[in-house]
C-alpha positions as CSV (number, residue, x, y, z in Angstrom):
1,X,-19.1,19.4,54.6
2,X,-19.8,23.5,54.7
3,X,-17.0,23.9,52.1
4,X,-18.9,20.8,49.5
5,X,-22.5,22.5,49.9
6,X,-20.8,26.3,49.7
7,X,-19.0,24.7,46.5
8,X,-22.5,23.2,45.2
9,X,-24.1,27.1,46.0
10,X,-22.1,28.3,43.7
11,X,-22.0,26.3,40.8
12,X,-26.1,26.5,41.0
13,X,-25.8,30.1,40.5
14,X,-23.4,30.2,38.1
15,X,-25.3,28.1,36.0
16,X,-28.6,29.6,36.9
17,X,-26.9,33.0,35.6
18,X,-25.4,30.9,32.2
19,X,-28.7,29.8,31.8
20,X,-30.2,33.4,32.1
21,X,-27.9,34.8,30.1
22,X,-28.4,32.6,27.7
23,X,-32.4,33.2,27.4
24,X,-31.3,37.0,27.6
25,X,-28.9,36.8,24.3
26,X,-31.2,34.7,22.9
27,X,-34.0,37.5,22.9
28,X,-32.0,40.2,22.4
29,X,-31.0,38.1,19.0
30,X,-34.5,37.7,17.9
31,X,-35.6,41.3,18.3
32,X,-32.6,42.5,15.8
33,X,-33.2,40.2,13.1
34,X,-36.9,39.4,12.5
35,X,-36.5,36.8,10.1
36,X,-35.3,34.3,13.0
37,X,-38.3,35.1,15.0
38,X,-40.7,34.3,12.0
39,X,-38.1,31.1,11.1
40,X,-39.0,30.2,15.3
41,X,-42.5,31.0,15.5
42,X,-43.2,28.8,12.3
43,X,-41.4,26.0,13.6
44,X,-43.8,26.0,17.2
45,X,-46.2,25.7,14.6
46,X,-44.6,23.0,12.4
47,X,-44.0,21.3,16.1
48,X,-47.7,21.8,17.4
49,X,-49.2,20.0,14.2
50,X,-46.4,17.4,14.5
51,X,-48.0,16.4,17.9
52,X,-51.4,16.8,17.4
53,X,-51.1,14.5,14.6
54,X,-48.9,12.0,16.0
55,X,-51.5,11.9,19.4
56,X,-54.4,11.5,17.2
57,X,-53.1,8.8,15.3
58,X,-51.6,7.2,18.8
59,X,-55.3,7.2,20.0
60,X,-56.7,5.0,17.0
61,X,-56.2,1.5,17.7
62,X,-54.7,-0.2,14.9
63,X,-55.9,-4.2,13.3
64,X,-53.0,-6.5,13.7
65,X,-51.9,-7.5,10.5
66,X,-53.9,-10.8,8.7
67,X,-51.4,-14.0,7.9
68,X,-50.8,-14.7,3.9
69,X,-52.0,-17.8,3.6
């Protein structure tokens, strides 16, 4: 039972250190080419809009549709 939660230990760290690393690459990327961090920073507000207009829209009750007869 030690050796299965020693085991576990480890592979939480090695993926909280992927994870890191990841983040870490991932900034280190955007500060040596600017046009990605524009290309990101317009998509957050591409993404923000998208949700404010979809929740506004949720909010407004619809009228079920009439019959064609």
């Amino acid at each position: 039972m030690t050796l299965l939660r020693i085991l576990a230990a480890v592979f939480m760290f090695v993926g909280i250190l992927a994870g890191c690393l990841a983040l870490l690459l991932l900034v280190i990327l955007l500060v040596r080419f600017p046009p990605l961090l524009i290309a990101l920073l317009l998509a957050c507000w591409i993404l923000c809009r998208l949700l404010k207009l979809f929740r506004t829209s949720e909010a407004a009750p619809t009228k079920p549709p009439t019959s064609l007869q």
